[in-house]
C-alpha positions as a printed Julia matrix, in Angstrom:
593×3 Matrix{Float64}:
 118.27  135.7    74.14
 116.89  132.71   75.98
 114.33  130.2    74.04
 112.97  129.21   77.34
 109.31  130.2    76.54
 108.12  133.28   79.33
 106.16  132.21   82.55
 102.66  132.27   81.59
 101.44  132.58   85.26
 101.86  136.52   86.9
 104.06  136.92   89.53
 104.67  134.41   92.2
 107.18  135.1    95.09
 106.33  136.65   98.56
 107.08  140.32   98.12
 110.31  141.13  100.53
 108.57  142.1   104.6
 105.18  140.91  103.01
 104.81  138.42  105.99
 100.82  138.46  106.15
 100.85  136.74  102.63
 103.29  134.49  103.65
 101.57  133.91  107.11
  98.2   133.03  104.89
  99.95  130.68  102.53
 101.31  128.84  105.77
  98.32  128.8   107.11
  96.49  127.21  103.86
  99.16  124.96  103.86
  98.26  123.66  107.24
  94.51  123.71  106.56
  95.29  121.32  103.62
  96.39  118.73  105.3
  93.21  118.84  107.76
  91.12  115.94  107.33
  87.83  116.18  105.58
  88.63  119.87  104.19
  87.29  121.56  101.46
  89.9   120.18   99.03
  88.39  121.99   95.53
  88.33  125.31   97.99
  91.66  124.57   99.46
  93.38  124.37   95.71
  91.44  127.74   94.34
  92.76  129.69   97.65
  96.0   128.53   97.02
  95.98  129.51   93.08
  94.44  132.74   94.3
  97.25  133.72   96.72
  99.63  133.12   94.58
  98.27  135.24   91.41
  98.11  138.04   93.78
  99.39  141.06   91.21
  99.07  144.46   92.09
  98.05  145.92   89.04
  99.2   149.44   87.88
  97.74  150.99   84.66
  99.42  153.88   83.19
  97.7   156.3    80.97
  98.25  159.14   79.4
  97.86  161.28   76.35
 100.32  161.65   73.32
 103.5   163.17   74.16
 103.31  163.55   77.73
 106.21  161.32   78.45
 104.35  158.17   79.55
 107.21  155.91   78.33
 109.76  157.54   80.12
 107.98  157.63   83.49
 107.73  153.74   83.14
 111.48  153.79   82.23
 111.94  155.96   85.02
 110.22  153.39   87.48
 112.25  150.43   86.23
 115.66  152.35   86.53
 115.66  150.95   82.79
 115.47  152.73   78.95
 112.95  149.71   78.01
 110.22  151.04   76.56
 110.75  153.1    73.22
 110.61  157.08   73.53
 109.87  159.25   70.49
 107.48  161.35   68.69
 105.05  159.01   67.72
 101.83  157.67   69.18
 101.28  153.85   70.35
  99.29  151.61   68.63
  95.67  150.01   70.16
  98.62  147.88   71.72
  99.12  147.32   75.54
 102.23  146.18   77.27
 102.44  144.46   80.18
 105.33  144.44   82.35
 105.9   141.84   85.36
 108.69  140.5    87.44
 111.25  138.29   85.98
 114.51  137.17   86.3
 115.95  138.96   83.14
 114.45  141.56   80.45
 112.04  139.39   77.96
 109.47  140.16   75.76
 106.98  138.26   74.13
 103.98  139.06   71.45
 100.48  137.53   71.1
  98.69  138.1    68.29
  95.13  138.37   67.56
  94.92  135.16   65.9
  96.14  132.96   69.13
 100.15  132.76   67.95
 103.0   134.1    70.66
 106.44  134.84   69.62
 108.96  135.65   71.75
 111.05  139.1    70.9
 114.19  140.46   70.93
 113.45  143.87   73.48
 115.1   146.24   71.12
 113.02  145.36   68.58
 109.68  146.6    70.73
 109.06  149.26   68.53
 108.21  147.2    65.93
 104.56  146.24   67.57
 103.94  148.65   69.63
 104.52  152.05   67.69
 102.39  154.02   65.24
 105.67  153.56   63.35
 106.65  150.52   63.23
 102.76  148.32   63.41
 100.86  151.72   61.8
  97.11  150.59   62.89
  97.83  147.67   64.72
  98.49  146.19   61.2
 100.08  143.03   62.07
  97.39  142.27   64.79
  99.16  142.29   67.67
  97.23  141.96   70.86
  99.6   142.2    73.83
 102.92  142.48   74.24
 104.52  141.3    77.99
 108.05  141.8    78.98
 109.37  140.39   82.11
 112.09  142.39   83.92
 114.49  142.41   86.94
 112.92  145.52   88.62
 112.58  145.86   92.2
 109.51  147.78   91.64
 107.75  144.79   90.21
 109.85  141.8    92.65
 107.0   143.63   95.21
 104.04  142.14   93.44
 103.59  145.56   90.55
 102.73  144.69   87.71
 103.04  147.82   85.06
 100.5   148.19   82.58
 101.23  150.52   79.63
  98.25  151.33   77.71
  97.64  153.6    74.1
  97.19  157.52   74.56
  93.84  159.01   75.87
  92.53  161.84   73.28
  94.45  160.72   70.03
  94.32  161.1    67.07
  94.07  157.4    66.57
  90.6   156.98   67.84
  91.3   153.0    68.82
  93.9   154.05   71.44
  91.61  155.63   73.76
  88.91  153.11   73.53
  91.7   150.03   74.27
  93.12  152.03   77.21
  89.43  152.94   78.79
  88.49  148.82   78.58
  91.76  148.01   80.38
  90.24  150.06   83.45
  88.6   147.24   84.94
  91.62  145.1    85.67
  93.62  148.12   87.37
  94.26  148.54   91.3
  95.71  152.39   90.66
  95.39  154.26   87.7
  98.67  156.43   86.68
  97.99  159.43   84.56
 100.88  161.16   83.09
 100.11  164.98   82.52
 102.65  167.72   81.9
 103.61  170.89   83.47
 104.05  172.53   80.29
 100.53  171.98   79.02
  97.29  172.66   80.96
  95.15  169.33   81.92
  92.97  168.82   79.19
  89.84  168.03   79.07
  90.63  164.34   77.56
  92.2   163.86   80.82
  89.99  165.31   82.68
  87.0   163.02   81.46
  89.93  159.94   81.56
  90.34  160.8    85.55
  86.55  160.99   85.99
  86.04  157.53   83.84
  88.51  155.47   86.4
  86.65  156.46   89.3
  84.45  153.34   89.05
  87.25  150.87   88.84
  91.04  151.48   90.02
  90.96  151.69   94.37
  93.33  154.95   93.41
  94.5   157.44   91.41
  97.84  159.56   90.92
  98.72  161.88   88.62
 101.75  163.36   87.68
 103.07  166.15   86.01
 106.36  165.37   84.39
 108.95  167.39   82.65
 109.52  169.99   85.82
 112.77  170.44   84.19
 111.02  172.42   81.59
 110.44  175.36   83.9
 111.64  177.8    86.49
 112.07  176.45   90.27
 109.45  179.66   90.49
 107.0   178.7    88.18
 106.46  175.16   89.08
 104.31  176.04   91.91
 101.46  177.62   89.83
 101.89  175.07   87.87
 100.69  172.43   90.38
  98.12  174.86   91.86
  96.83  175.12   88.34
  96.56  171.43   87.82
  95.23  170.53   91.05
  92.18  173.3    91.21
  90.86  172.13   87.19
  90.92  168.21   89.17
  89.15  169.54   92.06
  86.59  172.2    90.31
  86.25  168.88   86.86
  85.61  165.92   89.76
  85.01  167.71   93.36
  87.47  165.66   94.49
  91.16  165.62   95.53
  93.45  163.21   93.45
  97.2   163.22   94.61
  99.15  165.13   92.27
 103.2   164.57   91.83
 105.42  167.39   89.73
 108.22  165.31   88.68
 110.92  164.42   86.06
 111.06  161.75   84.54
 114.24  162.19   82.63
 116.13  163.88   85.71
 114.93  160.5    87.34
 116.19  157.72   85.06
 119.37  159.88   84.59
 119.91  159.58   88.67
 119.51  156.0    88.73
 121.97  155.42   85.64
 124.67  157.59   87.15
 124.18  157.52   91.41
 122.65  154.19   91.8
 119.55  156.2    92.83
 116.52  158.78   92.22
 117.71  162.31   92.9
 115.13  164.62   95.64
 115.33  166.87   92.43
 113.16  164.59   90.0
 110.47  164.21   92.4
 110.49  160.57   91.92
 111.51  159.55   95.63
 108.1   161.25   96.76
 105.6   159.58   94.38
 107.17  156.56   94.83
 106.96  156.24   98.72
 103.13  157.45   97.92
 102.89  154.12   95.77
 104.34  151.7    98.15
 102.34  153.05  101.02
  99.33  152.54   98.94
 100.68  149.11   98.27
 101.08  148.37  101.04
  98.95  149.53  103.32
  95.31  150.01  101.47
  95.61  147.93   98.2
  97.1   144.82   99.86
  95.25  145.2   103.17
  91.63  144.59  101.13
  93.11  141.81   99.6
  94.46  139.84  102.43
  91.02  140.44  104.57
  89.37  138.83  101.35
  91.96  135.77  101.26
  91.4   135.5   105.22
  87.49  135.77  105.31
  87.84  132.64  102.61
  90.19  130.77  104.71
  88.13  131.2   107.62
  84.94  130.24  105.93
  86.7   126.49  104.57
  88.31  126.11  108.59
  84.74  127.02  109.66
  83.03  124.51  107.72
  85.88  121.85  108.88
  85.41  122.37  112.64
  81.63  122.17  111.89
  82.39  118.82  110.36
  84.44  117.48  113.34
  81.91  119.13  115.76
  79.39  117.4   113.78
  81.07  114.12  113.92
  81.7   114.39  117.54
  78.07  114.85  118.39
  76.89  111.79  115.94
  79.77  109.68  118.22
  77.46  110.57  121.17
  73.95  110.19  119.88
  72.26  106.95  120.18
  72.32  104.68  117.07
  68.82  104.8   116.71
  68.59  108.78  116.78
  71.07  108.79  114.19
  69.23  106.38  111.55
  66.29  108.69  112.07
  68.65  111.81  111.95
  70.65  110.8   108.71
  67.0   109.98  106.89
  65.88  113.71  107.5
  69.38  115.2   106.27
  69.5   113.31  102.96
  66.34  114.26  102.75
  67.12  118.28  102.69
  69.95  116.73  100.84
  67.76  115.96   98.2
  65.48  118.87   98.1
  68.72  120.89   97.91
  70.21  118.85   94.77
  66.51  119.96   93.16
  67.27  123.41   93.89
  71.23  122.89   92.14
  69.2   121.74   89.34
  67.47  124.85   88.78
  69.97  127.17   89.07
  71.7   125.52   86.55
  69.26  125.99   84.13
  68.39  129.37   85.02
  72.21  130.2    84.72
  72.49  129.04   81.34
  69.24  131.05   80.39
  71.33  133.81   81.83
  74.12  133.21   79.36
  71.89  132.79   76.56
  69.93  135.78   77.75
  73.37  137.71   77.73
  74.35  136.68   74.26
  70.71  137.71   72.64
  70.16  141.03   74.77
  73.63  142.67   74.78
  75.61  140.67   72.71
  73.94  140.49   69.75
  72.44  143.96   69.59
  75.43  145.59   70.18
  77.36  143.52   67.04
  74.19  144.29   65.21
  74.28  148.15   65.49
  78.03  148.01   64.88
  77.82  146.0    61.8
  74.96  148.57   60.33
  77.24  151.54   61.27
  80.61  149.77   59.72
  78.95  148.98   56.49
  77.46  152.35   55.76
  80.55  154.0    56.61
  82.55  151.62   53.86
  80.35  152.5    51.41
  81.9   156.31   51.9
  85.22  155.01   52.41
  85.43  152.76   49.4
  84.56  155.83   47.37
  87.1   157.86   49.1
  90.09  155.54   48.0
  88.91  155.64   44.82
  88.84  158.77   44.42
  92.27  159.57   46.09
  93.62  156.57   43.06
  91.78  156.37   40.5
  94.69  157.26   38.05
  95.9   153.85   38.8
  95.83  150.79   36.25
  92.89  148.9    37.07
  94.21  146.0    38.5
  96.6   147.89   41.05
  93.39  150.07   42.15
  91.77  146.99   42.64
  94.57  145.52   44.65
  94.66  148.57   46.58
  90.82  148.94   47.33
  91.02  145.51   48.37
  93.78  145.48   51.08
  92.49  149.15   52.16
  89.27  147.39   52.88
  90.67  144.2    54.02
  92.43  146.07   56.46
  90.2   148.76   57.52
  87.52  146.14   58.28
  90.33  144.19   60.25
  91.13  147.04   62.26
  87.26  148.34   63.26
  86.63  145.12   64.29
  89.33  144.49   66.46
  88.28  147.95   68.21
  85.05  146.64   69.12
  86.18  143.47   69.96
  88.4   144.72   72.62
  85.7   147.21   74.13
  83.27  144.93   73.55
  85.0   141.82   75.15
  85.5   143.24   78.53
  82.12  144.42   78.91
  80.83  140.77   78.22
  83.09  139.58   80.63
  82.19  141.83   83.22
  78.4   140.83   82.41
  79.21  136.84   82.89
  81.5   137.09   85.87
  78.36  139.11   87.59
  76.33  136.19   86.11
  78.32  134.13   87.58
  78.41  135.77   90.73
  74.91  135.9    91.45
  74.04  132.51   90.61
  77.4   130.85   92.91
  75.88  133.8    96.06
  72.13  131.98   95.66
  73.74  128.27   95.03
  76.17  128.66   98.33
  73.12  130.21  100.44
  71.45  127.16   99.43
  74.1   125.32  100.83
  74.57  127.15  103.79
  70.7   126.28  105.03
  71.63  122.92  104.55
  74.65  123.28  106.78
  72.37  125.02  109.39
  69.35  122.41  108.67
  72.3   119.99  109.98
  73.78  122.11  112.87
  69.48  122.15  114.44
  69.38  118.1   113.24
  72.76  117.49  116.0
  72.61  120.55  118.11
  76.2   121.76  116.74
  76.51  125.22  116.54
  76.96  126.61  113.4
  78.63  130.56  112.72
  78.59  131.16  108.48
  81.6   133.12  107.25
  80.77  135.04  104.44
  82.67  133.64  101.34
  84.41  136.31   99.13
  84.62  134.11   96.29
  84.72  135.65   92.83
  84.1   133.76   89.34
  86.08  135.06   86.23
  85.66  134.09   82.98
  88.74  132.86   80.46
  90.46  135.41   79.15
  92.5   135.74   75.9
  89.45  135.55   73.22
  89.97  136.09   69.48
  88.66  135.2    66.76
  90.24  134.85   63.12
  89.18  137.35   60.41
  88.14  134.96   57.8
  88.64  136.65   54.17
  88.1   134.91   50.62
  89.78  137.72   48.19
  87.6   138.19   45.01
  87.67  140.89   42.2
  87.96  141.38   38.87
  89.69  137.7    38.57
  85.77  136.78   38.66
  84.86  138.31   35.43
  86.05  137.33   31.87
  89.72  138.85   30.9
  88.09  139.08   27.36
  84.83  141.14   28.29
  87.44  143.16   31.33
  89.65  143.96   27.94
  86.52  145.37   25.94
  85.22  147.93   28.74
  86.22  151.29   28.37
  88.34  152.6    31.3
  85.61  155.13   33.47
  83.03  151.82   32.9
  86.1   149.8    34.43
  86.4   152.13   37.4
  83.11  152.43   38.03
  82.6   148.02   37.93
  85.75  148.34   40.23
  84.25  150.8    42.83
  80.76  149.02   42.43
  82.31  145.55   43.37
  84.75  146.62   45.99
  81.65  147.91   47.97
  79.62  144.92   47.4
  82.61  142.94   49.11
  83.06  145.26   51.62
  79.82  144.71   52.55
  79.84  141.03   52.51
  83.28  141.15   54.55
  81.41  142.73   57.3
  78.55  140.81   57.31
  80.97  137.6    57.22
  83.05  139.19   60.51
  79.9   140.23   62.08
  78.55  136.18   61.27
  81.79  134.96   63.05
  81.97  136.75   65.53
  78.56  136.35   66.98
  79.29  132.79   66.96
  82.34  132.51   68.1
  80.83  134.67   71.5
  78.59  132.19   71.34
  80.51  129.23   71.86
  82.56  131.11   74.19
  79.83  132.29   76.58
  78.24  128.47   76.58
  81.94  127.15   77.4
  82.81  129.04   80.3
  79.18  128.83   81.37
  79.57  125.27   81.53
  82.99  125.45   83.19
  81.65  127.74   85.6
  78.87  125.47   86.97
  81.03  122.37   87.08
  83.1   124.63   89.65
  80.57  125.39   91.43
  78.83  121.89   92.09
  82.61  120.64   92.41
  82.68  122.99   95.73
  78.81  122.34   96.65
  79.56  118.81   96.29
  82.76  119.16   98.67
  80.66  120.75  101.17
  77.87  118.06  101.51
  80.23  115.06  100.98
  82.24  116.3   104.28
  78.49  117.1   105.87
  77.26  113.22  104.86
  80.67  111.64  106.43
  81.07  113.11  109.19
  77.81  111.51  110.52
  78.75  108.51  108.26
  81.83  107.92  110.09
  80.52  108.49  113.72
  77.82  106.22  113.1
  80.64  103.34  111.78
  82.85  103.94  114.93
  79.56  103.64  117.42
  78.93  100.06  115.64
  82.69   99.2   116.01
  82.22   99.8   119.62
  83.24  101.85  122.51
  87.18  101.96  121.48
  86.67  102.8   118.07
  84.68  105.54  119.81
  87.45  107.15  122.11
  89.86  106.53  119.43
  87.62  109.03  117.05
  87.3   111.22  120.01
  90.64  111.79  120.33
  91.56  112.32  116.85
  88.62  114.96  116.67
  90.15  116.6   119.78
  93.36  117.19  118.36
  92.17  118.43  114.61
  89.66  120.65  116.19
  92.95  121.86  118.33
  94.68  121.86  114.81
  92.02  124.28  113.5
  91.91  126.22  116.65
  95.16  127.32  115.98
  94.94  127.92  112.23
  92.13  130.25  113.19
  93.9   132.08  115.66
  96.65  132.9   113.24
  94.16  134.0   110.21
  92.68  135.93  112.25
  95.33  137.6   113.56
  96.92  138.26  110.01
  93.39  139.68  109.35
  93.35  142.41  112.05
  96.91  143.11  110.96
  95.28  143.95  107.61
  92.68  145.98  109.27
């Protein structure tokens, strides 16, 4: 296996007869080498075209044959199959040249992994409780499925008995384009996957389901089966959600053996369902978005030429008088900046006292009373052991349990903060470019230049990838004398032993619960700060092209009447340049349509 670490970036080639995406990243190409663009827009356009990742989350509860439908989709027995659950783990599979797999760990470390050895982090099995902290696992593979921009994402049963696996898979929901539930023909739809179905509504742009293993039953029964299946949706959500019957063993068999999914599976029918989906509802929102931005930064460049063209014709002494009104608005606008800085960051620290903190507080108080109970428990269940292997074993149990709890709520908890700051963020960068877009029209009344705002679809995520370390400081009976420890009797013993470990427990989770909220801290101040240095970068952009245009068409009028016509011309042919750029954006935008 290769040592070549795993591209960190998602997928990046134009997916095969995408040419809209490929007209757009033309098209940005051009508009970067305009003069006087948006240079800080230009470069987060560009990184935003080519993330583009169609996101497919698939979900499922225990023994429903999730793992094989992925397997299925790939053409490839990647994933492991078996009989027990996954972990609080998820697995994300891209595009890449060969099959690789890589680990990251709660703690920040990545190793890369041999593929056969996935089981080892991502079954009950193999990582029982997510012991060795593992939290994601990608694999990059040779799939055609993914080449197209898909980018699987295998997430822990709905309804199991591990209670962690459904709350991992229901905070994943906010990242998915389609949501992929895996039911089965031979058991009714529960009422897990009902509520699962009903959750996704707010997030993924569509839902499937499918009910494998048709193979289990009789050509003649399958159709109740469907009818069955379909009706509990309709009568659970009063609404219709596509429904497949397939199979996906029959499927993966076809491909190993033909070269191709056999009619019989089902496969061939979900799948052109998918790619039309793809291709034309999923991708078509997208590219409008990526358009409506492109349009905005060629708008605000013609308004710039426009702008400098007019100053080129205006009197000298019109412009002095001119340029003194628009700096200042210039400067009243900077005031305004000013503010909404400050009020963002009492945003963020509004966000960390009213919903951060409360909802580590009430999870701390519920953690520690249940350890008390716990601790007891253990005991109970070992208290024929010596003393100092029951105290080893209380310890890790609690050491571990701890661990585990808090790495539940850190993943639920985690994506809800970021969905609060990147609406934070959103809110504050809508009022900030309004701000800047009265400026713009303030100018366009100054000159007489017409001025047409395209709204900007602009969204502002936060970092991704938190952790924090679970800090631990064993203690326990090493702490007391070995000569008074020798002198107890062996019940007093147990009881000291059961008394301490729930002390420490306690301490453990007020330590986690002390690290935690600071390390939130420090991460909602960070990206707050990184956010607004974004967002004056592109303000900043925008009134610097604003002040030089009329800069420059006041220099050329002093330099005389060639200068002038020189300027003219160049304007004429950018604004041509533009004119063109346009034409095309628009037109891949109407194709999207």
């Amino acid at each position: 296996m290769s040592s070549a670490p795993l591209n960190d970036r998602p997928y990046r080639s134009t997916p095969p007869g995408d040419r809209r995406r490929f007209e757009l990243a033309r098209a940005l190409d051009d508009a970067a080498q305009l003069r006087g663009v948006d240079n800080e827009a230009v470069s987060w356009l560009d990184r935003k075209i080519a993330d583009e990742t169609f996101n497919l989350v698939v979900a499922g509860q225990f023994k429903r044959g999730k793992s094989s439908v992925i397997n299925a989709l790939l053409g490839d027995r990647l994933l492991p199959v078996g009989v027990v659950p996954l972990t609080s783990v998820v697995t994300v599979i891209r595009s890449g040249s060969s099959v690789r797999a890589r680990v990251e760990f709660l703690d920040g470390r990545c190793q890369e992994l041999a593929p056969e050895t996935l089981g080892d982090y991502v079954t009950e099995r193999g990582n029982p409780k997510n012991a060795k902290g593992v939290r994601q696992v990608t694999i990059e593979h040779p799939s055609a499925w993914l080449a197209e921009g898909v980018q699987l994402i295998d997430t822990p049963g709905i309804g199991s008995v591990y209670e962690h696996n459904t709350d991992v898979t229901q905070n994943y929901l906010p990242q998915a384009d389609a949501v992929l539930l895996i039911a089965s023909v031979d058991q009714p739809v529960s009422r897990a996957e009902l509520d699962f179905l009903s959750s996704i509504r707010r997030y993924a742009g569509k839902s499937f389901c499918l009910l494998n293993k048709i193979d289990y039953l009789q050509a003649e029964d399958l159709p109740e089966a469907v009818a069955f299946a379909r009706e509990a949706i309709r009568t659970a959500l009063d609404v219709e959600v596509p429904i497949f019957p397939v199979s996906a063993r029959l499927a993966l068999e076809s491909k190993f053996a033909e070269g191709g999914t056999s009619a019989s599976s089902g496969f061939p029918e979900f799948e052109r369902a998918l790619r039309r989906f793809m291709t034309d509802e999923k991708r078509g929102l997208w590219i409008r978005s990526v358009a409506r931005t492109l349009l905005r930064i060629l708008g605000q460049a013609r308004f710039a030429l426009e702008l400098e063209a007019r100053v080129l014709n205006t009197p000298l002494l019109q412009i002095e008088d001119k340029l003194a009104a628009f700096e200042a608005k210039r400067r009243e606008l900077e005031r305004a900046l000013g503010e909404y800085q400050i009020l963002m960051e009492a945003g963020a620290r509004s966000l960390i006292k009213e919903e951060i903190e409360p909802a580590l507080e009430a999870f701390k108080q519920s953690l520690q009373a249940r350890m008390g109970g716990l601790v007891q428990e253990w005991f109970e269940q070992s208290h024929t052991l010596p003393a100092h292997k029951l105290d080893v074993l209380l310890e890790r149990r609690t050491r571990e349990e701890i661990r585990s709890a808090y790495d539940s709520w850190l993943a639920r908890e985690d994506q809800v903060a970021s969905s609060a700051f990147e609406a934070l963020c959103g809110r504050f960068w809508g009022e900030m470019q309004a701000s800047v877009d009265e400026l713009v029209r303030y100018s366009s009344e100054l000159f007489s230049v017409k001025f047409e705002p395209v709204p900007d679809d602009s969204r502002w995520s936060p970092e991704s990838g938190f952790y924090y370390k679970f800090w631990y400081e064993p203690s326990g009976l090493a702490t007391l004398s070995s000569s008074f420890v020798s002198l107890l009797p062996t019940f007093l013993l147990a009881k000291l032993i059961v008394r301490q470990r729930r002390r420490r427990a306690l301490e453990l989770v007020e330590v986690q619960a002390g690290r935690l909220r600071y390390d939130f801290e420090q991460r909602v101040q960070k990206s707050a700060q990184d956010a607004r240095r974004r967002m004056v970068r592109r303000i900043e952009a925008t009134l610097t092209g604003i002040a030089s245009a009329i800069e420059s068409g006041s220099a050329a009028q002093r330099q005389g009447a060639e200068h002038v016509s020189a300027c003219m011309t160049r304007i004429d042919d950018a604004k041509e340049a533009v004119t063109s750029i346009e034409s095309r954006v628009r037109s891949v935008e109407g194709a999207a349509e």
